[in-house]
VOGU-3710 file (C-alpha; in Angstrom, 3 decimals, decimal comma):
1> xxxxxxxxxx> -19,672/162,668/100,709  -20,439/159,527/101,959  -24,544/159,762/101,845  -23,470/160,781/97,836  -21,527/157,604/97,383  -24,036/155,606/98,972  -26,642/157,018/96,653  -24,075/156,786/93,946  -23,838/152,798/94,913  -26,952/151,922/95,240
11> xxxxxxxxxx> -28,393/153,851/92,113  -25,996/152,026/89,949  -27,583/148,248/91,816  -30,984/148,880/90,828  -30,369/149,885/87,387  -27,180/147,161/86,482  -27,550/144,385/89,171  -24,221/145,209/90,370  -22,018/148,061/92,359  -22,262/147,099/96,048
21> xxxxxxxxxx> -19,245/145,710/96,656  -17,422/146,179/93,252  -17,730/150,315/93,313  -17,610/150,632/97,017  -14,100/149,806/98,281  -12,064/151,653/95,196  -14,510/154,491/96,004  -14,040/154,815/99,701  -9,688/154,296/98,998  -9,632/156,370/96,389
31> xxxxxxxxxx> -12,037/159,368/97,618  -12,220/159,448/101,190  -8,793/158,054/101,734  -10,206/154,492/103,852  -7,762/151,927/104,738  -8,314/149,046/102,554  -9,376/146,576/105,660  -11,865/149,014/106,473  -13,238/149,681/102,962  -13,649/145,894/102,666
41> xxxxxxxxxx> -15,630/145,744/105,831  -17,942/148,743/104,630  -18,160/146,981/101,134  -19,176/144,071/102,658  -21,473/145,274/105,342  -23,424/147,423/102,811  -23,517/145,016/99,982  -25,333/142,468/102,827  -27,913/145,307/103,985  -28,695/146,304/100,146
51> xxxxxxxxxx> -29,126/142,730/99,161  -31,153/141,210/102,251  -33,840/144,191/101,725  -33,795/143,159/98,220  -33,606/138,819/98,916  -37,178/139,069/100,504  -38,781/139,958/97,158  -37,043/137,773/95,311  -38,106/134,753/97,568  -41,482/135,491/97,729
61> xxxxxxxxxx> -41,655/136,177/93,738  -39,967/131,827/93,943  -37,447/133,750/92,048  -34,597/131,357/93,618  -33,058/127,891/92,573  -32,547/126,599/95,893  -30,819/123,668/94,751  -28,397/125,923/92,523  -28,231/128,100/95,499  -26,629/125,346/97,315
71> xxxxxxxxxx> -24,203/124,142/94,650  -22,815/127,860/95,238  -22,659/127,851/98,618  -20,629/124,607/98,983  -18,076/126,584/96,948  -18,680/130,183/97,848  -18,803/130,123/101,861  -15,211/128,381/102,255  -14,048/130,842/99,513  -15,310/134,058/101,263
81> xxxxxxxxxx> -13,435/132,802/104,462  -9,937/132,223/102,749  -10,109/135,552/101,321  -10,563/137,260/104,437  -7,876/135,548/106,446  -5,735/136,523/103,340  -6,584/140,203/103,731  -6,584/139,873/108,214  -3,036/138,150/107,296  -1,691/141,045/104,926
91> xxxxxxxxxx> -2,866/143,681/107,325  -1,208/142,340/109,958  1,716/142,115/108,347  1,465/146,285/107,270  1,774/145,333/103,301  -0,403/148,527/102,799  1,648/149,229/99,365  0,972/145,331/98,293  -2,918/145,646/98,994  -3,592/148,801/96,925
101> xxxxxxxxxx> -2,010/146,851/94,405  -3,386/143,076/95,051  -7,079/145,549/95,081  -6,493/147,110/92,075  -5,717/143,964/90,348  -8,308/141,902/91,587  -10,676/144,916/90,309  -9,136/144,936/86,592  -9,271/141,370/86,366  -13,302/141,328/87,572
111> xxxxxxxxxx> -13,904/144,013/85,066  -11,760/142,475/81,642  -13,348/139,354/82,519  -17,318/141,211/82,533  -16,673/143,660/79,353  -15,398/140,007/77,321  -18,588/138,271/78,502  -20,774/141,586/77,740  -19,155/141,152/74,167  -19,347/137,745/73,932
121> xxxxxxxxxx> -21,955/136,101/76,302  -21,492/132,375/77,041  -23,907/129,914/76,700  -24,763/126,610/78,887  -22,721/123,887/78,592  -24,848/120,869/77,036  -23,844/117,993/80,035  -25,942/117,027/82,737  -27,318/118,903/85,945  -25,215/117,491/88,319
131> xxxxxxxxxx> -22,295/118,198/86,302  -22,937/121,612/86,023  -23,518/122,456/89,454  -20,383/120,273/90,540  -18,425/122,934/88,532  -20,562/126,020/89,244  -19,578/124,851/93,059  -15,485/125,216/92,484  -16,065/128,061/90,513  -17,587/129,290/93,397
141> xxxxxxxxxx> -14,464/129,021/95,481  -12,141/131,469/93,712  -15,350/134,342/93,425  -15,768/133,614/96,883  -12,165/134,259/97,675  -12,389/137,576/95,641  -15,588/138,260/97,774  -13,785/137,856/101,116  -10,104/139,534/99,884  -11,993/142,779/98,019
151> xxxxxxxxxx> -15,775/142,654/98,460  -16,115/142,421/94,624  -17,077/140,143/92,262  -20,500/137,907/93,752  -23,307/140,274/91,790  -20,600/140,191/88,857  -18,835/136,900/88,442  -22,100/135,120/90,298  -24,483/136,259/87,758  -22,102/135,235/84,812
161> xxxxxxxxxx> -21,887/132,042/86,148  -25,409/131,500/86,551  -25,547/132,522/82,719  -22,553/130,256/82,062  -23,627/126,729/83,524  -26,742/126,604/84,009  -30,093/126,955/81,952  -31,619/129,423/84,673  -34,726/131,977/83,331  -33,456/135,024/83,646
171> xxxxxxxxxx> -35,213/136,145/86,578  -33,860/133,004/88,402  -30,361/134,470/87,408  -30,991/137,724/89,053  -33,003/136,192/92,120  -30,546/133,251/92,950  -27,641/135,607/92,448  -28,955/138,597/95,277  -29,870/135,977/97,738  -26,019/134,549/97,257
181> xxxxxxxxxx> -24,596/138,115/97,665  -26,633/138,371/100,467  -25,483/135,194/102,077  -21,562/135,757/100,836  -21,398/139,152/101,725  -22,710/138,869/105,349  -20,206/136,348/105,673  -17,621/138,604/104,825  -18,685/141,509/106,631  -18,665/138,744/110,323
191> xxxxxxxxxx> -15,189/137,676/109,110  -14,021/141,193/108,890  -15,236/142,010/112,064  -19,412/143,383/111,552  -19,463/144,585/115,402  -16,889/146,879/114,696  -18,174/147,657/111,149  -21,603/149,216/112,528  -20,065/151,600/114,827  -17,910/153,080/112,120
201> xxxxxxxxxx> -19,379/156,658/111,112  -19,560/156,277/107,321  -21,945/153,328/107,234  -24,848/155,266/108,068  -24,819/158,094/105,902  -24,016/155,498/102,949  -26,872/153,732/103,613  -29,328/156,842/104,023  -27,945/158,178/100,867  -28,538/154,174/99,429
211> xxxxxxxxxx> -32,186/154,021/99,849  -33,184/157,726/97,755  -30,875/156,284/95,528  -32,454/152,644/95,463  -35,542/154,179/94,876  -34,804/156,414/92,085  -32,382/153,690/89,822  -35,605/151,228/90,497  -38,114/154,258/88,536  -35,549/154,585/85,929
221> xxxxxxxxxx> -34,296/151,001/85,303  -37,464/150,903/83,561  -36,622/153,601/81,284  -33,304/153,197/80,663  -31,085/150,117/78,670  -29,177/148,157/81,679  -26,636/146,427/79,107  -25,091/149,403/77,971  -24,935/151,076/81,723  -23,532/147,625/82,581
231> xxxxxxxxxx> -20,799/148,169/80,137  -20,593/151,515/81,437  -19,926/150,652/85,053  -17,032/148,066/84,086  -15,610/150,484/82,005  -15,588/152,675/85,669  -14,287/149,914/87,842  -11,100/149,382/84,982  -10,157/152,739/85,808  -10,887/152,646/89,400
241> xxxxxxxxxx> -8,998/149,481/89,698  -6,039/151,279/87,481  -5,997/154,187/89,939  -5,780/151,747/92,842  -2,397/149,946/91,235  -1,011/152,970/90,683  -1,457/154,309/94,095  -0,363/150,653/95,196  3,007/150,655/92,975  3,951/154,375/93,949
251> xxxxxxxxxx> 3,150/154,367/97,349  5,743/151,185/97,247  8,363/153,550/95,555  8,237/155,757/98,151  8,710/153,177/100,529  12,104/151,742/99,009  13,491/155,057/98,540  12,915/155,670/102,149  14,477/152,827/102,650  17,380/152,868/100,485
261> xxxxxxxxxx> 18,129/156,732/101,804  17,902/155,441/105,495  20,848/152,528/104,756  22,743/155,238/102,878  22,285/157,316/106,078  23,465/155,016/108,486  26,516/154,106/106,194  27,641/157,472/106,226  27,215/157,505/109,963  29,382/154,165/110,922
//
């Protein structure tokens, strides 16, 4: 299962642009039953090896705004790291019912926000460069945060910003915005501990099952219409995300009933 939802992932990157980190951790919870920490870490840690083996290419091809780069950065990095102390925090604190939810919601939101802008794409603001990239970098800061709290949302939300504020050729959208994943999720994956990430059994066969899949969504994008698979694949995450609150807000109702029948318990008792 995991070498078919790693070829599952990584299929769906080369023929949208996006999946590594959006698809993975609702995936993982939902199928395989992963502890949301640990799906983060794996969404993270295979979004980064994906995207390097793809950054390479897109460097040599001067496929990259280095200066927008930066302006993302300066927003993105500190945003990846608050949204991993925010999951490390909740974790330790055992709010397992409250992150299935906080997922879930973070997953809708990413999703509404891409099937609006599929129907009605934004266009560069008319102000100055510096202007731009000065809000392109706090933008950066709440994607960033999504990054680090779900591993979703830098292919997404980074490539709509690109298309949003800046005046980018298209291939500079889709070059800039792997080498950012790349940069954001590696972060992530070293915040949420990468060491320990490696050693964990499912990363391997995802990313063995990743590269047949890699390989056949790169001879098909060709062939096939990436806007409507786009749609497609947000249409996916809403439910995936809708699965994950429901889990979340059950999984809570069991908890206060547990609760409530304990108190009643020890009433009776005294």
């Amino acid at each position: 299962m995991p070498a078919l939802l790693g070829f599952f992932i990584a299929l769906s990157i080369a023929l949208t642009g996006v999946g590594a980190g959006t698809l993975t951790v609702p995936l993982l919870m939902l199928l395989l039953g992963v502890p949301a920490p640990l799906a983060v870490a794996l969404g993270l840690t295979f979004a980064a090896a994906v995207k390097l083996l793809l950054a390479p290419a897109q460097i040599a091809r001067r496929a990259v705004s280095w200066p927008t780069l930066r302006g993302m950065l300066l927003g993105g990095l500190p945003g990846v790291l608050l949204g991993s102390l925010l999951l490390n925090h909740l974790v330790s604190e055992n709010f397992r019912a409250l992150l299935h939810t906080a997922l879930g919601l973070v997953l809708i939101a990413t999703a509404v926000i891409q099937i609006l802008f599929h129907f009605h794409p934004a266009r560069p603001q008319q102000d100055s460069a510096r202007s731009r990239l000065s809000l392109l970098a706090a933008l950066m800061l709440p994607v960033g945060a999504e990054v680090g709290f779900s591993s979703a949302g830098a292919g997404a939300l980074g490539s709509a910003a690109l298309l949003s504020f800046t005046t980018l050729a298209p291939a500079q959208v889709v070059g800039t915005d792997i080498v950012f994943g790349a940069i954001l999720s590696l972060t992530g994956a070293l915040a949420h501990g990468l060491p320990q990430t490696l050693h964990t059994p499912l990363l391997l066969p995802m990313l063995l099952g990743g590269v047949p899949g890699a390989f056949a969504g790169t001879m098909l994008a060709a062939r096939l219409p990436r806007r409507p698979l786009r749609l497609a694949l947000w249409l996916v995450l809403l439910t995936l995300g809708g699965q994950l609150v429901h889990s979340g807000l059950a999984a809570h109702a069991g908890s206060a009933r547990r609760t409530t029948y304990a108190s009643l318990t020890r009433s009776a008792a005294a």
